[in-house]
C-alpha positions in Angstrom: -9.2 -11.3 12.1 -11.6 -12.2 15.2 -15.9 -13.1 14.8 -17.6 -11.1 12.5 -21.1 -10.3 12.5 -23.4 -8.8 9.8 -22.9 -5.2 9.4 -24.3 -3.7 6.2 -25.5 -4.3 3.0 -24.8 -2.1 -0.4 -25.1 -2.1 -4.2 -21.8 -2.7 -5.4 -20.7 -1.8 -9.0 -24.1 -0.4 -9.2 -25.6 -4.3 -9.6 -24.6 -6.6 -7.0 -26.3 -6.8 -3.7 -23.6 -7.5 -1.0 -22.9 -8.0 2.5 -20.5 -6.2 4.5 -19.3 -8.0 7.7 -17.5 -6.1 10.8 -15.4 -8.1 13.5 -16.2 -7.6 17.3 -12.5 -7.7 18.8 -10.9 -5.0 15.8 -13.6 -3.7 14.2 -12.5 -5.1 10.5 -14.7 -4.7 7.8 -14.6 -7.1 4.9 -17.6 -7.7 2.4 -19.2 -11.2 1.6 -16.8 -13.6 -0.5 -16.3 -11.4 -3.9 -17.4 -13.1 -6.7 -17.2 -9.8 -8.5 -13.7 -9.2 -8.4 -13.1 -10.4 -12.2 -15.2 -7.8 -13.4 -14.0 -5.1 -11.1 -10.5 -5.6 -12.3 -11.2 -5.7 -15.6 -9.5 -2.5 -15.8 -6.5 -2.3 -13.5 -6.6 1.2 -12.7 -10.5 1.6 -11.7 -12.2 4.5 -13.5 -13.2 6.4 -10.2 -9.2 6.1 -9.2 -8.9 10.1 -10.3 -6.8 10.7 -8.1 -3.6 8.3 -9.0 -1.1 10.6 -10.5 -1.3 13.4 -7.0 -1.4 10.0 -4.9 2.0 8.6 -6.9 3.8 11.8 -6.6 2.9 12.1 -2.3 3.9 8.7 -1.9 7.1 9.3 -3.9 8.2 12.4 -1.4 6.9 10.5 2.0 9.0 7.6 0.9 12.6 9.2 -0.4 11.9 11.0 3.7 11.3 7.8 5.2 13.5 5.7 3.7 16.5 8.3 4.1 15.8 9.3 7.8 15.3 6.0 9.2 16.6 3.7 6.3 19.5 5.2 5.2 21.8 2.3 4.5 18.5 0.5 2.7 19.8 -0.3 -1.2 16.6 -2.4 -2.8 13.3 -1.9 -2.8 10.2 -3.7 -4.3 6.7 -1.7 -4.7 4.1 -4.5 -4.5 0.4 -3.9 -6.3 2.6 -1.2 -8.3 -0.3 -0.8 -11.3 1.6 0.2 -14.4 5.3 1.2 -12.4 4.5 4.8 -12.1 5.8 4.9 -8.6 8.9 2.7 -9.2 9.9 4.8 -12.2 9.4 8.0 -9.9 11.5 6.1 -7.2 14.0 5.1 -9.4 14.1 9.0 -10.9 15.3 9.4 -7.4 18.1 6.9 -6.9 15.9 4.7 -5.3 17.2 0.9 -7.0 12.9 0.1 -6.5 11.2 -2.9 -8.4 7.9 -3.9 -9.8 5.4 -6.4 -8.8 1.2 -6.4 -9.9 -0.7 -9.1 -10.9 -3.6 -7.3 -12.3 -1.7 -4.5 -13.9 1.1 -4.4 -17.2 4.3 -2.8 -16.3 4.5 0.3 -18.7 7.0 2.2 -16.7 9.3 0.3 -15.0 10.2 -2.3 -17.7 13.5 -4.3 -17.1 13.0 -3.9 -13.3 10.4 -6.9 -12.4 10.6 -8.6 -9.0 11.8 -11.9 -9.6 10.5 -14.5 -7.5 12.6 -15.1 -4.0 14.1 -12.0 -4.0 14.7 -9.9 -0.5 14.5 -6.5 -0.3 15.3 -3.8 2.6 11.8 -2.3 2.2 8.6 -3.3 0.2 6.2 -0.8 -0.3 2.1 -1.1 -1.1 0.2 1.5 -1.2 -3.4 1.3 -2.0 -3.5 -2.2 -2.1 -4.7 -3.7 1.8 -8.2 -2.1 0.7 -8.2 -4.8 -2.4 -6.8 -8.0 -0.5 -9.4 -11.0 0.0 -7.3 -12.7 2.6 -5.3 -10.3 4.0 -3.0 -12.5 6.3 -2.0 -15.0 3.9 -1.8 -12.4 1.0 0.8 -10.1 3.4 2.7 -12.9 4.7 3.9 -13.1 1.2 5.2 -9.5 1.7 6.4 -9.9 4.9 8.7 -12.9 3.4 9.9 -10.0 0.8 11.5 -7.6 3.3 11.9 -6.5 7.1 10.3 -3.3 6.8 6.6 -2.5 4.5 5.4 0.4 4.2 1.6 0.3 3.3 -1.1 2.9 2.7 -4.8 2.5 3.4 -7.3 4.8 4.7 -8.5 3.5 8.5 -12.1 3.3 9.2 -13.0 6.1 11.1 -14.7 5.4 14.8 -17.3 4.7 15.2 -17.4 2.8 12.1 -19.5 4.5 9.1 -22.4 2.9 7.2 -21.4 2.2 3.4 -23.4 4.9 2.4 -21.8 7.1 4.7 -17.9 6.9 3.7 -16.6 7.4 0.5 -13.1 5.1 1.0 -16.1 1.7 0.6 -15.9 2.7 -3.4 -18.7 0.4 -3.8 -19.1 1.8 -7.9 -15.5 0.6 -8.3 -16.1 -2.6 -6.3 -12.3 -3.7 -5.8 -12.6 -2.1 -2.4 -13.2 -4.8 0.0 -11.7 -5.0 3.0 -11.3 -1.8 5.5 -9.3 -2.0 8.7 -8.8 0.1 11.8 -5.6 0.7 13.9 -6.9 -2.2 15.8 -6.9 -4.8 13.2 -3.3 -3.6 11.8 -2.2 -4.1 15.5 -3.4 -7.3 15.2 -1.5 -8.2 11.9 1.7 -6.7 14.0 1.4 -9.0 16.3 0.6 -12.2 14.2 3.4 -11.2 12.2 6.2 -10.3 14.8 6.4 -6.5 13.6 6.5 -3.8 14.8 4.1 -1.0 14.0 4.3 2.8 13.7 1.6 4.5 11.8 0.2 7.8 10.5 -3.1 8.8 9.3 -3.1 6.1 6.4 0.3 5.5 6.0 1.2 2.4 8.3 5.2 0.6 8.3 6.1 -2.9 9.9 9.5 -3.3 11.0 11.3 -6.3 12.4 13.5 -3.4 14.4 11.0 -1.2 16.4 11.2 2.4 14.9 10.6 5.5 16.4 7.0 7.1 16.0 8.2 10.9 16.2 10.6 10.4 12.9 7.5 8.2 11.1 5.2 11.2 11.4 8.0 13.9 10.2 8.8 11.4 7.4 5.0 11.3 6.1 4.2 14.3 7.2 4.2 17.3 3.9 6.1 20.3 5.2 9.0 18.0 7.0 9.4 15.5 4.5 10.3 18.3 1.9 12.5 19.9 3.9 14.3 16.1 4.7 14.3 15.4 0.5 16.1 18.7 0.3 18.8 17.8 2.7 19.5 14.5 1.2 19.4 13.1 -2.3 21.0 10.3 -4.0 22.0 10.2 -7.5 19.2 9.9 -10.0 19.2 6.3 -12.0 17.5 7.7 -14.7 20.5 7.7 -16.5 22.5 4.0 -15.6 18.8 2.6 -16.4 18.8 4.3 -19.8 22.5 2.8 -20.3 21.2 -0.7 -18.7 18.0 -0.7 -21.4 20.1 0.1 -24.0 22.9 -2.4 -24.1 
């Protein structure tokens, strides 16, 4: 992002002493350089993450609505940072031809359906995973490469912007959380990237074709998007994947 000045300091994984800083023009928060990170991720799925199984199955319904209402012609799909494929195999349950792609994480649930390298998609997906990246522009120009649309999830730092102690999204026991943007800072990335953006509360999508916000907030929002995956489904691939892993 912009200049970034000394913020605040925290314990991280209940040992290391480190440095958060904040940038003056967006108000990006990012922690010192993370010589940590080895022994954050020595567990894929961190041990505070109680709440992955209720976040998989929200994401599941918000995407089937968004990618029906305002991708309806949209055929492949790549979830990047997708842990052990929980989300793709939920996706694909749904007729959804998704595929995987994590570098810290073994695919338990989605095997067979890898992303192999210079693929394109219609849509990438990554939720949960702008909150883990150490250089977030080079890091998402590799998604952007991937597909004209990405959907991404990450909680936005609330204004003004807390101390560590005082929001619970820094995760400093986990310490893979390091980097915390505002909807200033993902305007920014919009803009370096040539996307458009249309976001609500921490889901977030950048399109190459500008997208209307009104259809974005019924599509991630709970009530709506049920009643939109009732209206429209597609034929599960729970089935064709069984044949396809069986031949």
């Amino acid at each position: 992002m912009g200049h970034s000045e000394f913020f605040d300091k925290s314990e991280v994984l209940g040992k290391y002493a480190v440095k958060y800083f904040r940038c003056a023009a967006c108000g990006f928060v990012q922690t010192e350089e993370p010589y940590w990170l080895e022994e954050a991720y020595s567990s894929a799925i961190g041990r505070i993450d109680t709440g992955i199984l209720y976040r998989n199955l929200r994401n599941r319904q918000f995407t089937c609505a968004l990618l029906n209402l305002l991708f309806p012609r949209a055929q492949s799909f790549l979830d990047f940072g997708a842990g052990h494929g929980i989300f793709v195999r939920l996706m694909r349950d749904r007729g959804f031809n998704f595929h995987w792609s994590d570098r810290h994480a073994s695919n338990d649930y989605a095997i067979g359906f890898e992303h192999t390298e210079d693929q394109i998609y219609d849509c990438v997906t990554s939720f949960e995973v702008l909150e883990h990246l150490v250089e977030p522009m080079r890091e998402l120009s590799v998604l952007m490469k991937c597909a004209p649309n990405v959907l991404v999830s990450t909680e936005l730092v609330p204004t003004p912007t807390p101390k560590i102690a005082e929001w619970w999204y820094y995760a400093t026991a986990g310490g893979q959380h390091i980097s915390f943007y505002t909807i200033e800072s993902l305007r920014v990335i919009a803009r370096h990237f040539r996307r458009n953006l249309v976001s609500n509360g921490s889901y977030h999508l950048f399109s190459e074709k500008p997208q209307s916000p009104l259809l974005f907030r019924l599509a991630t929002s709970n009530r709506s998007s049920q009643i939109l995956n009732a209206i429209r489904r597609r034929p599960s691939l729970i089935e064709p994947d069984f044949r396809l892993m069986s031949g």
